[in-house]
Every structure is written in C-alpha cells, then in structure tokens.
MARLOPA-807137 format. One record per residue (C-alpha): residue in three letters; x negated, y, z. Coordinates in steps of 0.5 Angstrom, whole numbers, padded with zeros to 4 digits, always signed. Example, Ala and Ser with C-alpha at 12.3 -4.5 7.8 and 13.67 -1.06 7.14 Angstrom:
// MARLOPA-807137
ALA-0025-0009+0016;SER-0027-0002+0014;
END
This chain:
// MARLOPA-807137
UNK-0094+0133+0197;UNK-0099+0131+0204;UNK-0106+0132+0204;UNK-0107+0125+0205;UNK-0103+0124+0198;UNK-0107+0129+0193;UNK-0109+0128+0187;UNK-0116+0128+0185;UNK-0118+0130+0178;UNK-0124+0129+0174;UNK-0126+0137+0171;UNK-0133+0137+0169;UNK-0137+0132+0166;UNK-0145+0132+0166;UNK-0149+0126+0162;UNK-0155+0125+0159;UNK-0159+0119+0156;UNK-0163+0116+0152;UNK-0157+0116+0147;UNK-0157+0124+0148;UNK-0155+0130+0152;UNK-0148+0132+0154;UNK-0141+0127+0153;UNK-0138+0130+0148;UNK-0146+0126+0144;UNK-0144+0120+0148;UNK-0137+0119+0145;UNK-0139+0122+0139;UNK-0145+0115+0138;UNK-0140+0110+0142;UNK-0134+0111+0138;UNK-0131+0109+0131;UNK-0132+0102+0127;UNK-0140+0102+0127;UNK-0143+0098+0132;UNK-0147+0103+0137;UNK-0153+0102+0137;UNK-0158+0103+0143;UNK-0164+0107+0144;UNK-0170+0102+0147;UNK-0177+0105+0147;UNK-0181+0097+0146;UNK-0188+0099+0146;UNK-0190+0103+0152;UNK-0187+0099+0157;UNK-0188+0092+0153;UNK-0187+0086+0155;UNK-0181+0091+0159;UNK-0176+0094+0155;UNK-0174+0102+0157;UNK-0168+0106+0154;UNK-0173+0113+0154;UNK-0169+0120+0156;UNK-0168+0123+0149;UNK-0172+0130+0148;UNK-0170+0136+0153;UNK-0171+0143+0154;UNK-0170+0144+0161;UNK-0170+0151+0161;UNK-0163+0150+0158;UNK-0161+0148+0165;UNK-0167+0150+0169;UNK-0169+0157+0167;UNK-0175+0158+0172;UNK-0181+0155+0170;UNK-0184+0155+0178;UNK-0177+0151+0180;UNK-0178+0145+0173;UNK-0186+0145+0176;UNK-0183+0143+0183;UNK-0180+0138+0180;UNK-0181+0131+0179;UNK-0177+0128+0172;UNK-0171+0125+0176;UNK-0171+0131+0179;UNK-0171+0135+0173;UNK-0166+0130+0170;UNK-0161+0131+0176;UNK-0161+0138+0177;UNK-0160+0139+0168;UNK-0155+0134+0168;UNK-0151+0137+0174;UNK-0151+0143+0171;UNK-0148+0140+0165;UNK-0143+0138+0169;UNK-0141+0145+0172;UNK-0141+0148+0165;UNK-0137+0143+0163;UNK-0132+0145+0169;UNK-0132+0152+0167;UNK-0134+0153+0175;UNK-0136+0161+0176;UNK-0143+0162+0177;UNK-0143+0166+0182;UNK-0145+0165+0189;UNK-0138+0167+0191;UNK-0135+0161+0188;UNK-0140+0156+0189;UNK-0141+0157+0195;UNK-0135+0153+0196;UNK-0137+0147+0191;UNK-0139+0141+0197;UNK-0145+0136+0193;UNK-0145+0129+0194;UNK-0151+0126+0191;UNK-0154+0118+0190;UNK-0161+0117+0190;UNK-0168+0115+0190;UNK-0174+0116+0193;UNK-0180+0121+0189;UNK-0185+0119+0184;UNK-0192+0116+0186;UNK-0199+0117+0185;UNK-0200+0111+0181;UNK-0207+0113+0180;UNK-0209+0112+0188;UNK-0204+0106+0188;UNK-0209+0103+0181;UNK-0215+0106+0186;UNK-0212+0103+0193;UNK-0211+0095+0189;UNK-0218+0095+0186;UNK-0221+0098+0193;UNK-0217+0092+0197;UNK-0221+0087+0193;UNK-0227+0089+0196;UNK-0230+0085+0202;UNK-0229+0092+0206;UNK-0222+0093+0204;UNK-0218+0095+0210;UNK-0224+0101+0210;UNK-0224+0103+0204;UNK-0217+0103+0203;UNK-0215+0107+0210;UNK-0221+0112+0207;UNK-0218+0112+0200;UNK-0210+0114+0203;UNK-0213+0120+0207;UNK-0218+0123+0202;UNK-0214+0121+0194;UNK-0206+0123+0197;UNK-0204+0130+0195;UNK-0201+0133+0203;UNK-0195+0135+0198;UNK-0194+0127+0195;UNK-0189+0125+0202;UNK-0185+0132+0202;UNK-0184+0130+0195;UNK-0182+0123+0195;UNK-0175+0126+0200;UNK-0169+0123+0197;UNK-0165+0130+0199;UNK-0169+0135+0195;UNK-0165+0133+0188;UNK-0159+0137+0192;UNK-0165+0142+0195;UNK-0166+0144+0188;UNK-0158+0144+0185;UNK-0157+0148+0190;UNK-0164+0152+0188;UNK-0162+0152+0182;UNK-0154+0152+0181;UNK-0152+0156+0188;UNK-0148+0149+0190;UNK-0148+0151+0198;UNK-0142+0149+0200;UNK-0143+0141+0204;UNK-0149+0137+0202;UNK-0149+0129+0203;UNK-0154+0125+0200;UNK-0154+0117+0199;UNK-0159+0112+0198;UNK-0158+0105+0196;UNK-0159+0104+0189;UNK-0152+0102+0185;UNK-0148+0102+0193;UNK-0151+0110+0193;UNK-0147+0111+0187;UNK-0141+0108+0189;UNK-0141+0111+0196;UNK-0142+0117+0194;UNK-0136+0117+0189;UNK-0131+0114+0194;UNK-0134+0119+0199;UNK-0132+0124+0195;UNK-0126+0122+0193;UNK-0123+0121+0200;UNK-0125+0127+0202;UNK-0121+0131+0197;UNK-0115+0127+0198;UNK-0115+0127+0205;UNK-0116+0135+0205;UNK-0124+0136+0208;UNK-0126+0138+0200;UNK-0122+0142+0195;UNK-0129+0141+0189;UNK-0133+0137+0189;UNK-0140+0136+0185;UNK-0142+0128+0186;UNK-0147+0124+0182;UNK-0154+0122+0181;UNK-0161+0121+0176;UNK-0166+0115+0175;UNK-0171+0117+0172;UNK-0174+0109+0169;UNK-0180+0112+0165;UNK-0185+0110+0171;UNK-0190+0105+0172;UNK-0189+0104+0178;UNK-0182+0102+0178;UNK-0183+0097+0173;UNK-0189+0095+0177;UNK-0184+0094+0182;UNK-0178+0091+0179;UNK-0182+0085+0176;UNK-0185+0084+0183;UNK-0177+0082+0184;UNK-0177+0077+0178;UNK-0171+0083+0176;UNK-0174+0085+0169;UNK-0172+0084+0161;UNK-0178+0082+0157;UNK-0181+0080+0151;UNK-0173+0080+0147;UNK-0168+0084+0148;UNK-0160+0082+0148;UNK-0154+0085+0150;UNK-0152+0085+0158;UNK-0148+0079+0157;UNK-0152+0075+0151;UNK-0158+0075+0158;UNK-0157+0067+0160;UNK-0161+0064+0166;UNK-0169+0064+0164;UNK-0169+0069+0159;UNK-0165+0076+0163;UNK-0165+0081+0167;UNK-0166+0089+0168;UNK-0166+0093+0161;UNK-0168+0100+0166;UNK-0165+0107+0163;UNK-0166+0114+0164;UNK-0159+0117+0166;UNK-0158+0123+0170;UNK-0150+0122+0171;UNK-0145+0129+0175;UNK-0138+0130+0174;UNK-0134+0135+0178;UNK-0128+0133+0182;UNK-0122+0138+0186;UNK-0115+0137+0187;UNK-0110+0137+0182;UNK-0108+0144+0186;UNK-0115+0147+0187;UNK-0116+0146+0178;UNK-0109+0149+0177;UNK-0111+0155+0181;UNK-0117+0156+0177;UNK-0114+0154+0171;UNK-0119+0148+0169;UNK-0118+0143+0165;UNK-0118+0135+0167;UNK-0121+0128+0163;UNK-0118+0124+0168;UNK-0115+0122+0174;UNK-0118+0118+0180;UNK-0112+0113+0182;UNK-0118+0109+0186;UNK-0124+0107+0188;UNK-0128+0103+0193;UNK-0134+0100+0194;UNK-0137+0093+0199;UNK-0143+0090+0201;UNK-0144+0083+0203;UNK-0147+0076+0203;UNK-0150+0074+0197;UNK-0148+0068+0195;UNK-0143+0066+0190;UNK-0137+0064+0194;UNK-0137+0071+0198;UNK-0138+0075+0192;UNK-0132+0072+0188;UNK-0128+0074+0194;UNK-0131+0081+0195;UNK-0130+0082+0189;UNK-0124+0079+0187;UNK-0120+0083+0193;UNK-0123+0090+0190;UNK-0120+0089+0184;UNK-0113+0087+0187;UNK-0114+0093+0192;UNK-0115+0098+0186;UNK-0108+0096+0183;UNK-0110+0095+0176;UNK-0105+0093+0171;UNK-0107+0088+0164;UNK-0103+0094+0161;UNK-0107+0098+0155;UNK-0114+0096+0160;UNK-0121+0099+0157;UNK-0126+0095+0163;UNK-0133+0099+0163;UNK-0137+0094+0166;UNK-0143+0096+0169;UNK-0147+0089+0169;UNK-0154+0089+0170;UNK-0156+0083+0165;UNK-0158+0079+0171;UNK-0154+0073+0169;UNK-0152+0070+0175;UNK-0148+0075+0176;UNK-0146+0079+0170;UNK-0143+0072+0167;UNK-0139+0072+0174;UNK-0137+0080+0173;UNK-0135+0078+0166;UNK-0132+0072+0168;UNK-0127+0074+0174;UNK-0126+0080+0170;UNK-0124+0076+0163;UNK-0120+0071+0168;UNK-0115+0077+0172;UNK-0116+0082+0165;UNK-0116+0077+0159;UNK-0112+0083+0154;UNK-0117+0088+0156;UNK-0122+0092+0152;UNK-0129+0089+0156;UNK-0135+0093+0155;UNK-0142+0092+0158;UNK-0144+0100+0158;UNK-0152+0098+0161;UNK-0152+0095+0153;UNK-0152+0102+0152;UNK-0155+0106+0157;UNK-0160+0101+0161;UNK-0159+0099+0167;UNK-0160+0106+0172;UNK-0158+0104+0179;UNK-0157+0110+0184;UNK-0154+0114+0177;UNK-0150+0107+0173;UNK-0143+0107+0177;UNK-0141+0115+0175;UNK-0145+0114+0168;UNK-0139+0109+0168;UNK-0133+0114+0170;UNK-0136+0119+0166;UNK-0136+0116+0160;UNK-0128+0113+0162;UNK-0125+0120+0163;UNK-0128+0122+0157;UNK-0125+0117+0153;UNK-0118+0117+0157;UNK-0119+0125+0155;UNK-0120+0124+0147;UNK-0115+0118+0148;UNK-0120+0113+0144;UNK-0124+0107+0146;UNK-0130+0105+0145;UNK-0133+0101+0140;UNK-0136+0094+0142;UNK-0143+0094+0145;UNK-0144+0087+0143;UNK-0140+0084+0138;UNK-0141+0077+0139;UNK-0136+0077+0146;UNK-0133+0084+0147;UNK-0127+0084+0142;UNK-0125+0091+0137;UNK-0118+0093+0140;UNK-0113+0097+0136;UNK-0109+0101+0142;UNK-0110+0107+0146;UNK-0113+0106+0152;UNK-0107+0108+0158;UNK-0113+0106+0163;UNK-0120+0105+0164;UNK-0123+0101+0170;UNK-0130+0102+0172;UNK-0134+0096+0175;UNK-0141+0095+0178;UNK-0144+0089+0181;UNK-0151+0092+0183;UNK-0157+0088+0183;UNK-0159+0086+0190;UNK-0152+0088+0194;UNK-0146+0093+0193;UNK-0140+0092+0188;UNK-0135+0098+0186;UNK-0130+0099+0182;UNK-0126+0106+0180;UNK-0119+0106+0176;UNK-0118+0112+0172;UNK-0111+0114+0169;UNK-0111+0120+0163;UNK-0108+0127+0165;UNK-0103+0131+0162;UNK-0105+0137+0158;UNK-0112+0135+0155;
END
C-alpha cells in the first residue's frame, strides 16, 4: 500500500450538546422508534430560539481551575470535547505519546464585553459620540479582551490542557473552517505528513452578542420554531446551537499498532467555495457529490441544512434528486445550527451510527422516512450560510 493510498479511520469521537455529553448519549437519544426531540431554550433569548449546552462539570475534563477561568465558554467547550475525544480513542496521556498527535482545529473569534458594546451604542446617540465613544474604547476594554478573542488559544489550551504538542493549524471561516480542517486532516494522513490526528471545532451560541449580530444579517429563526426543512421563505433561518465536535483520525496501520479501535472509515471528504447565486451553487455542489463516489445503496445522509430556505430546500433537493432511496436527516433539527463545529458534529455522529450498525430516527417526520436497513454508508453534507459547502463519505470498519 503507498502513502498516497492510506487508509484513514475515525478512532475517537468527543461530542457534547444540548442533547448531552459524550456519543454514546447522543446515539442513545436519536435512535429507536420514538421521534428525537430537541432541547430549545425559548425564553432567554425570545423572540430567538438556542439549543443551550446541557450542565457540564468542567473539571472532568479541565481539572485546573486557573486554566477554566482563563477561558471564555467556547473555549471550555472545545477543550472538554477534545478531551472526550482522546479519551474515547484510548490515546495515553502522556507526554511522550502526545507529543506526536498533530491538532487541527475550526474557529471563531472570542467573547465580547457586551456591557461596553450597550455603553459604546448609548454613547454614540449623543451630539459628541465620536469623543465619548473614542474615550469609552480606551477607558471600559479589559487590556486582556483582544488577546482573548485570538481564534488560535482554543488549541493554545488543548495543548495546555491535554499535552496535544505535535503540529497545530487553526482555521477560521464559520462551517468552511470545519470542513477545511477535516479535509486537511484527512489528506495529510493519506499522503503521510500525519500518522493521528485530532481535528474539531466549538461554537458557543449562548451569546448576546452573536444573536445580536446574526439577526443584523436577517439570518435568524424567530417567534416559532420548525424543524431545518419545515423552514419556508418568510418564516426560516438559523436555530443556533452550543456544540463542541473532536474526533481523532490515524492511519489505518498507526491504529492497528496501538491496538485502537475505529467507528468508521473516511473514504472522501472535500470542500468548495464560490459564487452564491443559485446556477453556481447547484453546480458546485452537484460535483461534490459526484466526486465523493457516493452510491444509492443502504445510504444514511446527514445533512447539515442551516434552515435558511433558499438553500436548505436546494440541499435537500439535489440530494433527494441524486439519493432518492436514502435515509435523509437534517441534524441542525437536533442540534441547532453550530457554524465552525456543525460539519464534524455531522461526521461524529455518522461514524457512530455506521459503528453501532444503526440509523438514526427521522428528525422530522413530515419529510424524512423510517427506513428498515442497516446503513452501509453514511454521507455528511453542509452548506454553510454565506459560503463554503462540504461533504464527507464514511464507510463501517471491520472488528467494531
């Protein structure tokens, strides 16, 4: 076998969210005859709707207290869930062996001060704004604010935290970080660069600030909430979602040397970016999938629709179109939609189900069928919300 045609298995698998902490709580809630319901927190945030993070002992996974006050929430949230990956790989904690697990990661920027930001938009309604704004920016920021806000810390403290020092690479970019750093992943494995691989991102959606700034966009859900694909033109848009998403990928021979057992396999993932407009998406899109061999064959689909329905009724219409036998399921109806974390949320929770040979319950029972076979394939797909489409193919191992 060449390095360019290495096998690349998914070992470990870190997830939390508002449906709880570890995949085997997530397969536990979305499989079985009864429709999965979704956790929404529909007061605090009204007319918004959040999928809020579920109560979490940080120190489970974060054991220093200096080290969780040093962190903002999607920091935290990162950090733990990249742990629970590693854990679930069966990956030594010592240094030693660490020192050799390279990290990708898919991020955002920090938390704000939303107090100065309300101060700042009061101040700028007076006759001397431009002043009193200018003084408020340099007397109200914390001198620390900016230093927190550097997407690259959430790996800063992974290595902090879980001795991960072998190559470090952080993406920005909402969902296309996720998928790039997947896809980066992934090729670097194959092609020998990387032998492990911890790869993954967070999104911490109970902020002010970011609902604050995503309804400025028109991108947000409100007043009622419907499943990804029930959202039409005039009442759709974003249902956010705390999600913290790692999984840990390695050779096939660097997993059988470690004796480390594999959800899945990664047969093909890739990602693109373009023109916005309907004729370039379709064609984009379409490609993607032809290029990742998927066949209409036992097929679970995972879409991860944003809910904004110009181009979720697209996604879920040139998917139907090329995989009418498969088993569609929106996984923003469950989890809300969590933009740098939402395409390997997507893969971890496919690899789980290909491992437990089961597939998951319809999100939505007015347009995603029951099925009655085991899954023999599981296709990941994103679309994110202003640019950047993915797709991931995965395939069940043997010895699960």
């Amino acid at each position: 076998m060449t390095e360019a045609s290495r096998e690349v298995l998914i070992t470990g698998i870190g997830l939390v969210s508002s449906l709880g902490e570890g995949i085997e709580t997530h397969l536990d809630r979305l499989t079985g005859n009864a429709q999965p319901q979704p956790q929404i927190e529909t007061e605090r945030f009204a007319p918004y709707f959040v999928h809020p993070l579920p109560p979490l002992d940080w120190s489970q996974q974060i054991p220093k207290k200096g080290d969780q006050r040093q962190m903002e929430t999607w920091q935290k949230l990162g950090t733990y869930a990249a742990g629970l990956a590693l854990t679930d790989a069966a990956v030594p904690d010592d240094e030693a062996t660490r020192s050799k697990v390279d990290m990708i990661v898919a991020a955002g920027g920090g938390e704000r001060d939303t107090t100065v930001d309300a101060l700042v938009m009061e101040r700028a309604r007076t006759e001397d704004s431009a002043a009193l704004v200018n003084e408020t920016l340099m007397t109200e920021l914390r001198p620390t604010l900016f230093l927190a806000q550097l997407s690259n810390l959430l790996a800063g403290n992974i290595s902090i935290v879980h001795k991960v020092t072998g190559s470090s690479r952080t993406f920005m970019g909402e969902e296309g970080a996720g998928i790039s750093a997947l896809a980066t992943a992934v090729a670097r494995i194959r092609s020998g660069q990387s032998d492990i691989c911890l790869v993954g991102g967070a999104f911490s959606a109970e902020r002010k600030d970011l609902i604050f700034n995503y309804e400025m966009g028109g991108y947000l859900l409100s007043d009622e909430w419907r499943p990804v694909f029930g959202r039409t033109e005039g009442h759709d848009g974003l249902a956010i979602g705390s999600v913290g998403a790692f999984v840990v990928v390695e050779s096939a021979e660097h997993a059988a040397r470690r004796g480390a057992v594999a959800y899945a396999g990664v047969k093909h993932v890739s990602g693109d970016r373009g023109r916005r407009d309907a004729a370039s998406l379709r064609a984009r899109f379409e490609e993607l999938l032809e290029k990742s061999g998927t066949e209409d064959r036992d097929l679970m689909v995972l879409s991860g629709a944003t809910g904004i329905a110009e181009l979720s009724l697209l996604e879920r219409e040139l998917l139907r179109a090329r995989f009418p036998h498969a088993a569609l399921r929106s996984f923003g109806t469950v989890l809300g939609h969590s933009f740098e974390a939402q395409f390997i949320a997507g893969v971890a929770l496919g690899a789980a189900a290909l491992a437990r040979r089961t597939a998951f319950s319809p999100f939505d029972g007015r347009v995603e069928d029951a099925i009655d076979y085991t899954p023999s394939s599981a296709l990941v797909t994103t679309i994110g919300h202003v640019q950047a489409e993915g797709v991931c193919l995965l395939q069940p191992v043997d010895g699960r």
